[in-house]
FISERO-238931 format. One line per field, with one value per atom (N, C-alpha, C, O): x, y, z; atom name; residue in three letters; residue number from 1. Coordinates in Angstrom, 3 decimals. Atoms other than C-alpha are relative to their C-alpha. Example, Ala and Ser with C-alpha at 12.3 -4.5 7.8 and 13.67 -1.06 7.14 Angstrom:
% FISERO-238931
x: 0.890/12.300/0.900/1.936/-0.820/13.670/-0.770/-0.261
y: -1.190/-4.500/1.200/1.181/-1.190/-1.060/1.090/2.198
z: 0.000/7.800/0.000/0.665/-0.060/7.140/0.730/0.899
name: N/CA/C/O/N/CA/C/O
resn: ALA/ALA/ALA/ALA/SER/SER/SER/SER
resi: 1/1/1/1/2/2/2/2
***
This chain:
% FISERO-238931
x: 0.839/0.000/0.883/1.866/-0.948/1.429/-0.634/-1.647/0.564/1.462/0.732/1.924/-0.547/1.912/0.925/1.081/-1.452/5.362/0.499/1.462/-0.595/5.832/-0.957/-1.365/1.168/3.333/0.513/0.769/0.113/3.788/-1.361/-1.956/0.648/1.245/-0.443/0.278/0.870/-0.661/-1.065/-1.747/1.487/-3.605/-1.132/-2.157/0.626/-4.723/-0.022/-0.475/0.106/-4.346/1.682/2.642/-1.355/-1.484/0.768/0.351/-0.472/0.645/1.197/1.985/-1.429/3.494/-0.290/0.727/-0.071/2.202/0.747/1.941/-0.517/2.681/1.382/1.658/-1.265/5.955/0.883/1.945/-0.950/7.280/0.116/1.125/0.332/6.091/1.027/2.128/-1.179/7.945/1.566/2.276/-1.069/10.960/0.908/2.103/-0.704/11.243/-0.504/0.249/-0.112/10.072/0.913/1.105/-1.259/12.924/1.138/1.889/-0.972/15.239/0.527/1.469/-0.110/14.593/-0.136/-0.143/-0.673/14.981/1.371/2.076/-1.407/18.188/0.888/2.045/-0.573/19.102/0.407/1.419/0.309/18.238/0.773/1.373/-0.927/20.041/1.413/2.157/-0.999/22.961/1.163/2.294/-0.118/23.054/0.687/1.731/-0.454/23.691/-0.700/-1.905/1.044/22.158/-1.009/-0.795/0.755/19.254/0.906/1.166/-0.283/20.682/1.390/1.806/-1.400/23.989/-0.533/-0.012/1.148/21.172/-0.376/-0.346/0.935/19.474/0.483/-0.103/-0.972/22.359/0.456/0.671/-0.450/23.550/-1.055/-0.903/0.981/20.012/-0.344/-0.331/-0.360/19.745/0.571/0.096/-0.663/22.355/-0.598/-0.390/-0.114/20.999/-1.660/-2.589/1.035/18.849/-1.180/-2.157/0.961/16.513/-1.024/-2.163/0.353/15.586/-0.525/-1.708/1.059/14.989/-1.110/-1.971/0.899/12.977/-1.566/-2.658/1.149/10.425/-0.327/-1.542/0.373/10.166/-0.707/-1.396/0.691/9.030/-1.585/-1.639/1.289/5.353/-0.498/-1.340/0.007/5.368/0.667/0.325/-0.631/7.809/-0.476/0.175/0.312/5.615/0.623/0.155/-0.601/7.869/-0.306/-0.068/0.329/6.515/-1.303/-1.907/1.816/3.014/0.741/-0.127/-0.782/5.889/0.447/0.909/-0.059/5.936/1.919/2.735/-1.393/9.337/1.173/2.256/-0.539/10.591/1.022/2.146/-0.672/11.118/0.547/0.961/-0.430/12.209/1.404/2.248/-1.430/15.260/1.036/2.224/-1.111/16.375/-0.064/0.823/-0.389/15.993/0.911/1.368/-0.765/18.375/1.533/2.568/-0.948/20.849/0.602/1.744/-0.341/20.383/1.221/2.110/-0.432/21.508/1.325/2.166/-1.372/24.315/0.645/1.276/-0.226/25.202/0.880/2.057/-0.321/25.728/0.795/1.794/-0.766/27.494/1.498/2.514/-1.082/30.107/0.408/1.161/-0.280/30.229/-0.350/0.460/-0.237/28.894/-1.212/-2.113/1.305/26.111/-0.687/-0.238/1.116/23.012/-0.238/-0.470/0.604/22.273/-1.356/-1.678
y: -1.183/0.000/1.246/1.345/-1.042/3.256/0.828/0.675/-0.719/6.079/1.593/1.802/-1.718/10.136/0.501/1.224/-0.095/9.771/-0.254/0.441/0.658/7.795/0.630/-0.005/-0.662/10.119/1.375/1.750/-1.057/13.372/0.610/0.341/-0.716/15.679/1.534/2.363/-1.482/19.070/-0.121/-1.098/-0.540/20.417/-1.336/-1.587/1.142/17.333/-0.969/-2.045/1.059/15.451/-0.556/0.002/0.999/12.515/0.319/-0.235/-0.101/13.671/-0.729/-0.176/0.614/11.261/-1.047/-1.463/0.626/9.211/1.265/1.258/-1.054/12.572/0.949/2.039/-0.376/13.364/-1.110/-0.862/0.915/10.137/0.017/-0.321/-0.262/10.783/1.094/0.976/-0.996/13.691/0.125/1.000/0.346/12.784/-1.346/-1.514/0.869/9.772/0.432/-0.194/-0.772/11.631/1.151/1.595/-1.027/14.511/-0.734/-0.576/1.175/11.499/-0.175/0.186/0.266/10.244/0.796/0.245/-0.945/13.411/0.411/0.691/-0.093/13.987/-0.712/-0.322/0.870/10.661/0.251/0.173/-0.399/11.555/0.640/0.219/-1.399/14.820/-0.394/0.141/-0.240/13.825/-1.628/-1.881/1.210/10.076/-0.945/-1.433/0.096/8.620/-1.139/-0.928/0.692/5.517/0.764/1.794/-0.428/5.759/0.196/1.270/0.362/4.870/0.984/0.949/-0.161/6.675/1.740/2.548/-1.405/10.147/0.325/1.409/0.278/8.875/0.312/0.723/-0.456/9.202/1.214/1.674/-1.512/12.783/0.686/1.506/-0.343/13.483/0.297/1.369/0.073/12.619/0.785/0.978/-1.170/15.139/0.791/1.335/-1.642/18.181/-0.235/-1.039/-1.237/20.887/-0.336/-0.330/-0.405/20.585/-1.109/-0.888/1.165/16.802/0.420/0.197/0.080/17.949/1.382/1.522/-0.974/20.893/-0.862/-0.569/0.675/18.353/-0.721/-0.879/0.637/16.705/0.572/-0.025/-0.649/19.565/0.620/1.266/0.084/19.699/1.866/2.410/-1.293/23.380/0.939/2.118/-0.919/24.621/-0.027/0.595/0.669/23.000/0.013/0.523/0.171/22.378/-1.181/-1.378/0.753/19.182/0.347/-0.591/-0.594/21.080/0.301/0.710/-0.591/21.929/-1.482/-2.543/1.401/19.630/-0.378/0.232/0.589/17.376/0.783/0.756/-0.437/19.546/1.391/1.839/-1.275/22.568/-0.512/0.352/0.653/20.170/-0.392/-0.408/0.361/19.119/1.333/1.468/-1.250/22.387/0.729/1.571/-1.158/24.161/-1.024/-0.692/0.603/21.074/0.177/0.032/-0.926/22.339/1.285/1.731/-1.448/25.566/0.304/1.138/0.277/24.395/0.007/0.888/0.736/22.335/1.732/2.404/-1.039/25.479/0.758/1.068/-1.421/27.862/-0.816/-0.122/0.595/25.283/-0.178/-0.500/0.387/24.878/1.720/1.821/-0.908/28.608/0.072/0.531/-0.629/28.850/0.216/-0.554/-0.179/30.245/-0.812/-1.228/1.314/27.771/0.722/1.873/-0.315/28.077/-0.577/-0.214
z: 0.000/0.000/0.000/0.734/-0.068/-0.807/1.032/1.715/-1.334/1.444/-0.353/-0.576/0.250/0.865/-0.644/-1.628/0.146/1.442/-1.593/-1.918/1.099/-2.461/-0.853/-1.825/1.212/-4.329/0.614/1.759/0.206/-5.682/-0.349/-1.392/-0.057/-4.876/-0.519/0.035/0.427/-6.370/0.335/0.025/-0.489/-4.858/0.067/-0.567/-0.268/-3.574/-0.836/-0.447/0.854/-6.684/0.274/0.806/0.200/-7.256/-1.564/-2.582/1.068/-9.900/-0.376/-1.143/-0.211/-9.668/-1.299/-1.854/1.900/-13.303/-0.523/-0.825/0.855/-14.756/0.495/-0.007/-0.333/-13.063/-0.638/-1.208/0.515/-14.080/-1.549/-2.169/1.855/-17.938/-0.073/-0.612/0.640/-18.201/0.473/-0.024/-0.296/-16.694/-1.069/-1.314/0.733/-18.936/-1.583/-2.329/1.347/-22.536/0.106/-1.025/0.208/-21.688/-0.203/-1.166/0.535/-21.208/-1.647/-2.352/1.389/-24.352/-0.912/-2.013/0.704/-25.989/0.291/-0.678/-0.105/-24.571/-0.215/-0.376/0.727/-25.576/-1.552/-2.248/1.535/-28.763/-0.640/-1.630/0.196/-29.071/0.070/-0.752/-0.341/-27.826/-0.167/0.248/0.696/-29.635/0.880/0.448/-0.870/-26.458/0.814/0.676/-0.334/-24.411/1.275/1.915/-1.293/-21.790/1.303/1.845/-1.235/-19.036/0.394/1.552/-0.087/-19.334/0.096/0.864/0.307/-20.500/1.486/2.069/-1.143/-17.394/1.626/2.627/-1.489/-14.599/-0.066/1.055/0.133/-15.836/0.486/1.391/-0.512/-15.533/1.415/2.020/-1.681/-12.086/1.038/2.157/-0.556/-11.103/0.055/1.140/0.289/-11.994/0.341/0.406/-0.711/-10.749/-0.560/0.189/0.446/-13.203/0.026/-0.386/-0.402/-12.181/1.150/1.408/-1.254/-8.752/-0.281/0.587/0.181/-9.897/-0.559/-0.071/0.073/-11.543/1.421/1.533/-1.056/-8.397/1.013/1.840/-1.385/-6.119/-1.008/-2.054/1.018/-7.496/0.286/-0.428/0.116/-6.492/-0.747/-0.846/0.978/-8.852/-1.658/-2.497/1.006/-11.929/-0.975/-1.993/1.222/-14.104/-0.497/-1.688/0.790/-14.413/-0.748/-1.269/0.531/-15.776/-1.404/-2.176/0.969/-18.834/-0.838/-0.418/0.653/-22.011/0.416/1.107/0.014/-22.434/-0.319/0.267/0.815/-24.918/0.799/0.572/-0.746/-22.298/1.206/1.980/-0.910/-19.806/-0.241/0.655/0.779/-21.985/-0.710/-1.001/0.166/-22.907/1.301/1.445/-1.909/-18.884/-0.325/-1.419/-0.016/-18.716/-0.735/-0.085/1.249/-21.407/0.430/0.543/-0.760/-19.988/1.171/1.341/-1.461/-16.672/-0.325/-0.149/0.357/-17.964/-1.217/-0.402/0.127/-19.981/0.732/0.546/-1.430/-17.081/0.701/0.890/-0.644/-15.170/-0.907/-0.290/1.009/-18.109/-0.698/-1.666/0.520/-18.721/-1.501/-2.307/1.339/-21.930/-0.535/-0.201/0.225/-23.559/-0.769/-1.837/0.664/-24.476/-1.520/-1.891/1.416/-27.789/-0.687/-1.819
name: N/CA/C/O/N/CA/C/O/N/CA/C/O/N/CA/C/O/N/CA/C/O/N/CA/C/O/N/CA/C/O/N/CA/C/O/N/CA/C/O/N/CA/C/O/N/CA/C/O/N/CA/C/O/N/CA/C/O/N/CA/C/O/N/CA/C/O/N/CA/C/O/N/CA/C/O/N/CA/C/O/N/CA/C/O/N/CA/C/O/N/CA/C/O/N/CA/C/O/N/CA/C/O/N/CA/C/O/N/CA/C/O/N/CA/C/O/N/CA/C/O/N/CA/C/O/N/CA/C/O/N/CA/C/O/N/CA/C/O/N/CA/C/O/N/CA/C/O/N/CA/C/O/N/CA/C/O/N/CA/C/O/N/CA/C/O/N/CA/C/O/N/CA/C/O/N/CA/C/O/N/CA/C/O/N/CA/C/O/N/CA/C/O/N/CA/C/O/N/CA/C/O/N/CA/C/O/N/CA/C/O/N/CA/C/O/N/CA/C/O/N/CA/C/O/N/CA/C/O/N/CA/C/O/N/CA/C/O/N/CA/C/O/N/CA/C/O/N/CA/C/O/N/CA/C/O/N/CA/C/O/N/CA/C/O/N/CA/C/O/N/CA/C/O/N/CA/C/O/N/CA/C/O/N/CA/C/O/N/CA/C/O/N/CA/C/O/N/CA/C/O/N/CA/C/O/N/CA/C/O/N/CA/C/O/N/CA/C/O/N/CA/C/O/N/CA/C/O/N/CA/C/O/N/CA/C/O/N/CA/C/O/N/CA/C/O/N/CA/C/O/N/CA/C/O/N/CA/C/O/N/CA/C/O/N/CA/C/O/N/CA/C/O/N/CA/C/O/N/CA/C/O/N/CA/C/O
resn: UNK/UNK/UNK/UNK/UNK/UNK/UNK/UNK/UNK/UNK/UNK/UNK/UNK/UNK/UNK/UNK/UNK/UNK/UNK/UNK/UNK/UNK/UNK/UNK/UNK/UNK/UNK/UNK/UNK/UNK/UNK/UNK/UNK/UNK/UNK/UNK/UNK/UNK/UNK/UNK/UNK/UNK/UNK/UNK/UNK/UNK/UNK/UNK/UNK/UNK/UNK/UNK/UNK/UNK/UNK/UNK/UNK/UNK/UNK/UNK/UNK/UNK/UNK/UNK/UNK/UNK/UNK/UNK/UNK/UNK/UNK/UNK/UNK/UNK/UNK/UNK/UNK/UNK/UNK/UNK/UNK/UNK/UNK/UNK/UNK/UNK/UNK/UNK/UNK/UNK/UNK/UNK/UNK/UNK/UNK/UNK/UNK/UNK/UNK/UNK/UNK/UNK/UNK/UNK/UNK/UNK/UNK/UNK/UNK/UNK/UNK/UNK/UNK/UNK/UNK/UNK/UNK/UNK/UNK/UNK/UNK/UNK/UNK/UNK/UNK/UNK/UNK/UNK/UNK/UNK/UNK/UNK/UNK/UNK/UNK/UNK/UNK/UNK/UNK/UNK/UNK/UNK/UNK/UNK/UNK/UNK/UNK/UNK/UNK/UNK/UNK/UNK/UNK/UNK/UNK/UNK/UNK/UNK/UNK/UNK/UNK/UNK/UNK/UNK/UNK/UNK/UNK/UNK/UNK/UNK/UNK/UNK/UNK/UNK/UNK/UNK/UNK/UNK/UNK/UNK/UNK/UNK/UNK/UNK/UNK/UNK/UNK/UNK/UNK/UNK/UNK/UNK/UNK/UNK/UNK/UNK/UNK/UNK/UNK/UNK/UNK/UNK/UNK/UNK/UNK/UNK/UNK/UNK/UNK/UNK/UNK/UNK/UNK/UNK/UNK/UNK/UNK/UNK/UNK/UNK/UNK/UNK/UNK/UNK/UNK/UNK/UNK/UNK/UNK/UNK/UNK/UNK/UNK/UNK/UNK/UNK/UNK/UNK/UNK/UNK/UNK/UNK/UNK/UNK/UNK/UNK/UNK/UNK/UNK/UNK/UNK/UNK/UNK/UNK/UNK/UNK/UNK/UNK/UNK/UNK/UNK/UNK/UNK/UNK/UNK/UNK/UNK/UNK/UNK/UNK/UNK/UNK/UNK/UNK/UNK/UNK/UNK/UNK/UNK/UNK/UNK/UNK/UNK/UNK/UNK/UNK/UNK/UNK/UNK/UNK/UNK/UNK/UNK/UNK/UNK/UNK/UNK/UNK/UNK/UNK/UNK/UNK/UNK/UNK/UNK/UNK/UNK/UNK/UNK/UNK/UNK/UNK/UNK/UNK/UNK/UNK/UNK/UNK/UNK/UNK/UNK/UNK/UNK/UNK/UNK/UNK/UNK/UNK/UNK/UNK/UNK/UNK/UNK/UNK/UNK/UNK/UNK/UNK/UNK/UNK/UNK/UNK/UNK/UNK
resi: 1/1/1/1/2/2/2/2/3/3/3/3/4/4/4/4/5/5/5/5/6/6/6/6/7/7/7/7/8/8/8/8/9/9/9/9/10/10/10/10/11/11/11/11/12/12/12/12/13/13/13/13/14/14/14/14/15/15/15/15/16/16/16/16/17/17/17/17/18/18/18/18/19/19/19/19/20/20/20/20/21/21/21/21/22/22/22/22/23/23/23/23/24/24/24/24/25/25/25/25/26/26/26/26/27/27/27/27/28/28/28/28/29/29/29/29/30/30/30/30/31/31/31/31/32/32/32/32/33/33/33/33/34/34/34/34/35/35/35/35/36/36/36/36/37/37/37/37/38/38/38/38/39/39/39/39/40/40/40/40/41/41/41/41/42/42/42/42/43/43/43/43/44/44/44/44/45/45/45/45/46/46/46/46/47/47/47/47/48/48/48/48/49/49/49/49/50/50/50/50/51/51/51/51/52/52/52/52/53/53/53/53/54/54/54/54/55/55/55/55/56/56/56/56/57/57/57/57/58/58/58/58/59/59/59/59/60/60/60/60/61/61/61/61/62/62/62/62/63/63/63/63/64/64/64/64/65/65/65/65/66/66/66/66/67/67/67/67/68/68/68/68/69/69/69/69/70/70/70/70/71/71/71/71/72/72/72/72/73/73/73/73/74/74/74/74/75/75/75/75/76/76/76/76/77/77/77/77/78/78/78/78/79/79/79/79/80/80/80/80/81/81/81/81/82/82/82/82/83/83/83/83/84/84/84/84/85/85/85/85/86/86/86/86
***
């Protein structure tokens, strides 16, 4: 039985399907982009800011298709590497 704690929440609803959807269609655009496997897409991912930003259901970034999910990500990685996103 789950319990609070393992569900992501918004305004009383369970949004943790649709946190997990867009976490794994940005993936696989960044796979994509960057001709690269999942899993390897998937642990860089993990690191960064913009992973835990989908996670806090108050910052909605998961309410934001894949597409802008994979470039804030870019962005991120960007600014961390000094250089401007293009």
């Amino acid at each position: 039985m789950e319990t609070l704690a393992n569900l992501y929440v918004y305004n009383g609803k369970n949004i943790s399907f649709i946190i997990m959807l867009k976490i794994l269609h940005a993936v696989i655009i960044l796979a994509k982009k960057e001709d690269s496997g999942f899993d390897e897409v998937y642990a860089d991912f993990l690191e960064s800011n913009t992973y835990q930003a989908i996670q806090e259901p108050r910052s909605l970034m998961w309410y934001e298709n894949a597409e802008f999910i994979a470039d804030e990500y870019y962005r991120e990685k960007s600014c961390i590497q000094g250089q401007p996103h293009v």
